[in-house]
C-alpha positions as CSV (number, residue, x, y, z in Angstrom):
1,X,234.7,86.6,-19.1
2,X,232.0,88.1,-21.3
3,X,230.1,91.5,-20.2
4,X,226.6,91.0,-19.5
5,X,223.5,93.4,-19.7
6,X,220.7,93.2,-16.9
7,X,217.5,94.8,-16.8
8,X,216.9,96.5,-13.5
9,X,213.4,96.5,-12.2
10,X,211.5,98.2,-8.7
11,X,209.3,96.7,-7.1
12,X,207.3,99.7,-6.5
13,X,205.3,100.9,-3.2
14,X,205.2,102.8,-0.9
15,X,207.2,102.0,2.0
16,X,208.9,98.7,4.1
17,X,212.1,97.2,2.1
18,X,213.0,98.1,-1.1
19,X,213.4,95.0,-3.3
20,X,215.7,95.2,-7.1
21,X,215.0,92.8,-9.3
22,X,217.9,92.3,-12.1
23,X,216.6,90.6,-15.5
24,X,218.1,89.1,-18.8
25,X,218.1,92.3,-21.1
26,X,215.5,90.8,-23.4
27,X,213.0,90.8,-20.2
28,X,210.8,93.8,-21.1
29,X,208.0,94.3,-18.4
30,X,207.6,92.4,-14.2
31,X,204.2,92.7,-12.9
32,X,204.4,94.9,-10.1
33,X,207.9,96.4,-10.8
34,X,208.7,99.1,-13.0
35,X,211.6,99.3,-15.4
36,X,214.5,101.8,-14.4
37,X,217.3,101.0,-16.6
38,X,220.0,98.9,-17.5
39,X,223.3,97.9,-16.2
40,X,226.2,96.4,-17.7
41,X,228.7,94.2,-15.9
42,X,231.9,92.6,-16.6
43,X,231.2,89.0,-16.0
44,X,228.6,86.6,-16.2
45,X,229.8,84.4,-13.6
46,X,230.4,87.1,-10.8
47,X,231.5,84.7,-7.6
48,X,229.5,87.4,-5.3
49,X,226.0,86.7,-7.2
50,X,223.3,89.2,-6.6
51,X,222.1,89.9,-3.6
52,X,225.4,90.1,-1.5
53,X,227.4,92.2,-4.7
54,X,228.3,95.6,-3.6
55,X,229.4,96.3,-7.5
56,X,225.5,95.3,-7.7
57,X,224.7,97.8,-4.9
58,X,226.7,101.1,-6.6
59,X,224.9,100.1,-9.6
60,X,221.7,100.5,-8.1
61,X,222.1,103.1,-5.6
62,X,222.9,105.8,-8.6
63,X,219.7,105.3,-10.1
64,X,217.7,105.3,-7.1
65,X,218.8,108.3,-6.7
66,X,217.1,109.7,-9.2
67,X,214.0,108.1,-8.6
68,X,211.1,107.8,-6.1
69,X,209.4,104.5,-4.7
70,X,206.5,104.8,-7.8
71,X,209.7,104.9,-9.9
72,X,208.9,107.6,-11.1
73,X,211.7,111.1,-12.0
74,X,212.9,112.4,-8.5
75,X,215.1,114.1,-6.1
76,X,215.5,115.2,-2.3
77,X,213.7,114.3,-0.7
78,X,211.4,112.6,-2.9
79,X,214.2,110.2,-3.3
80,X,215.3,106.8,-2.4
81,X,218.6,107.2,-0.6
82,X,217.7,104.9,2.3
83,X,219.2,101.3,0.9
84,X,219.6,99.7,4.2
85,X,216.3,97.5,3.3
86,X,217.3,96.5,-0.1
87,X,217.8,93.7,-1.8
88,X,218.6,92.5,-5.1
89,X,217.6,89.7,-6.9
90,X,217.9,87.8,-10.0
91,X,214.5,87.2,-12.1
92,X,213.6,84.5,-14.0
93,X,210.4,84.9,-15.6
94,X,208.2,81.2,-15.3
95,X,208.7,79.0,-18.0
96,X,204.9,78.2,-19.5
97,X,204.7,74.1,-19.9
98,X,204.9,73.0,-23.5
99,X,201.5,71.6,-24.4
C-alpha cells in the first residue's frame, strides 16, 4: 500500500450541511471551496472510501476546528464543531474534451 496526499477543500457558506471535498494533491483551487490543508493517508485503496471513512472524519474534524464556515482562522465559537451534516467527498476536476 502506497501513502497518498489529498487536498482538502470547504465548501464555504454560511449555514445548512457542511460538505469536504478531498482532491489529488496537485488540485490547487475548487470554485466555491476554499483550500484548508492537506492530509496524508496510508493507502490509496482504503476499502471504506470517502464519505463513510471515520479515519477521513478525524482528519477533518481537527482542522475544522480551527476554522470558521468562510474558512477563514477561528475558534469558539466561531468554529465548526458541529460535523453531524458533513460529508466528504472525492473531487475530480472535469476533464476538458480534446479538440
Amino acid at each position: 500500500m502506497a501513502e497518498v496526499v489529498y487536498s482538502v477543500f470547504l465548501v464555504t457558506g454560511p449555514s445548512g450541511n457542511l460538505e469536504v471535498l478531498l482532491a489529488d494533491e496537485a488540485v490547487e483551487a475548487i470554485d466555491g471551496a476554499v483550500k484548508i490543508g492537506d492530509v496524508a493517508h496510508p493507502s490509496d485503496e482504503d476499502p471504506e472510501g470517502f464519505s463513510d471513512n471515520y479515519v477521513f472524519y478525524q482528519y477533518i474534524r481537527q482542522m475544522l476546528y480551527h476554522l470558521n464556515r468562510e474558512g477563514e482562522s477561528a475558534f469558539w465559537p466561531d468554529n465548526i464543531t458541529d460535523l453531524s451534516r458533513l460529508s466528504i467527498k472525492y473531487y475530480e476536476p472535469e476533464s476538458t474534451p480534446e479538440p
